[in-house]
N, C-alpha and C positions, 0 to 999 in steps of 0.2 A: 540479462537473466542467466546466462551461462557464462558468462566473466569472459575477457581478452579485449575489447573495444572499448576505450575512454566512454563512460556514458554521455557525456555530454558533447562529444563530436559526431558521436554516433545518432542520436536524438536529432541535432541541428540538422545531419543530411538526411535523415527521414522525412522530416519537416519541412526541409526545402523541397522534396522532392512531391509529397503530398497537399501541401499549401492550402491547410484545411481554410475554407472562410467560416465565417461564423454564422451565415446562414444552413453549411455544411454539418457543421456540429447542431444545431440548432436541431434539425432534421433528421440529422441521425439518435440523438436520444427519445425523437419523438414516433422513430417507429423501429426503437431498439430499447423496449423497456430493459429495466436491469437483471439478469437472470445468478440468482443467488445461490452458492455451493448449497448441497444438503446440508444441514441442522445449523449453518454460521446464524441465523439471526437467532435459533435456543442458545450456541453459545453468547451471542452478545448481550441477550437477556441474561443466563449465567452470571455471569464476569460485573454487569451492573448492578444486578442483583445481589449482591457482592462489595457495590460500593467501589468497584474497578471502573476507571476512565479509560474509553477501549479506543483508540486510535487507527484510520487509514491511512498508512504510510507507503505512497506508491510513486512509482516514475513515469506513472500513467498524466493521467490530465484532470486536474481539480471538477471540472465542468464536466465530465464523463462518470466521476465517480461521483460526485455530490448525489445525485438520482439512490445509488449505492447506499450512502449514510444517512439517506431519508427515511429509507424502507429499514432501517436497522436501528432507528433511532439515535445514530452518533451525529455531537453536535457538530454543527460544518466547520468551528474553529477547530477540530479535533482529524480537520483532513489536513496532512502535509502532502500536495501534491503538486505538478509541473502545471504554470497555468499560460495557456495560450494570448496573444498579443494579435489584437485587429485593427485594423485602420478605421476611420471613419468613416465607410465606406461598407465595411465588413470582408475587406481583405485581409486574409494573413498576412500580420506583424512580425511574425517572431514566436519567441517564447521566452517568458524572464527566466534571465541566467543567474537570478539573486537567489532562485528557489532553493535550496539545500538538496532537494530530490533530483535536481537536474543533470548532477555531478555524479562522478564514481564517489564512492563510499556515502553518498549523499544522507543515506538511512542511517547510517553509524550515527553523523550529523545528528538527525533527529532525533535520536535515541539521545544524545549527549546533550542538550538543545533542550530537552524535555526533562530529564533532572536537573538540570540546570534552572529550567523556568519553576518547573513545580515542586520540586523537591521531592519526586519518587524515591525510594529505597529499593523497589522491584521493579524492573521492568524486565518483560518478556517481549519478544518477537518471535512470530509464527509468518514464515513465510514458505513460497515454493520456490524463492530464485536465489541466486548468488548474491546479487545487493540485500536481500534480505540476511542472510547467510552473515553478511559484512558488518551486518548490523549489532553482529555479537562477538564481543564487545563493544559498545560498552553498554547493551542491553548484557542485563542479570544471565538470562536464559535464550535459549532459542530453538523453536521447535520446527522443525520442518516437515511441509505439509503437500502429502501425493493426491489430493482428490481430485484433482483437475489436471494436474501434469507430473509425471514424476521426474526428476534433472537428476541424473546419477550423483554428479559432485556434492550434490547439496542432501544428496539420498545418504552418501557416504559421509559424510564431515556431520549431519547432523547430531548432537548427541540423543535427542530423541527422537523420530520421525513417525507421523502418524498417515492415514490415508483418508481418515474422515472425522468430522468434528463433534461427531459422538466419542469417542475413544477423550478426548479431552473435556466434555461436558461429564461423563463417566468421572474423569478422575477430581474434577470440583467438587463433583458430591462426594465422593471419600472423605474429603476436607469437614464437610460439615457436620 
């Protein structure tokens, strides 16, 4: 999220060292509901309301954030995220290294990956970290976002930076 550490060497020895099992995650979504920024599900409504397909592209964990794109109504094929590997058993596996999020620049990937599959002409990326950051280009735009943490580099380099997601629900209705 602050850039210098290959993300996907950096990830593995997280991983190794925390060796979630799957009863682990299991447990902890079940008494860590999802706690959502202020106004993000008005803007998700917004933006679909809109006729916009609104994507979670994160280097977090499919099964962590799925809970996320429930309460938001995005479809789960619409999550690009790292997904965790269990044994039969319910040991941590691993994590698949095919994911595109797994890697440095993995989100540029997705961004590229998704005009490609659908044939956007717009895409934007709203993130708070550097891999989001990464993402642009070859997203259209990209806005970077302090409600939750502010990263000076990505404070700096943003060309527009907002701090909550009314200021961007704000600017859709001008549109209309």
């Amino acid at each position: 999220m602050q850039g210098g550490l290959d993300y996907k060497q950096a990830l593995k020895a997280r991983l190794n060292i925390l060796r979630p099992g799957l009863e682990t995650i299991r447990a902890f979504t079940r008494t860590h509901p999802p706690k959502l920024t202020k106004d993000i599900d008005r803007l998700v409504e917004a933006l679909q309301g809109r006729g916009a397909d609104v994507y979670l592209v994160s280097g977090g964990f499919g099964s962590l954030i799925a809970p996320v794109a429930r309460l938001l109504n995005i479809p789960m094929e619409n999550i690009y995220a790292n997904r965790l590997k269990f044994f039969f058993d319910g040991e941590y596996g691993g994590f698949d290294e095919a994911q595109l999020t797994s890697r440095s620049y993995g989100k540029a990937e997705v961004m590229a990956h998704l005009r490609r599959r659908e044939g956007y002409t717009r895409l934007v990326m709203v993130g708070d970290g550097i891999t989001d950051l990464e993402a642009w280009p070859p997203a259209d735009a990209f806005v970077g976002f302090g409600g939750n943490v502010v990263r000076e580099l990505v404070k700096n380099r943003s060309p527009w930076y907002v701090h909550d997601f009314q200021t961007l629900i704000d600017e859709l209705a001008k549109d209309d």
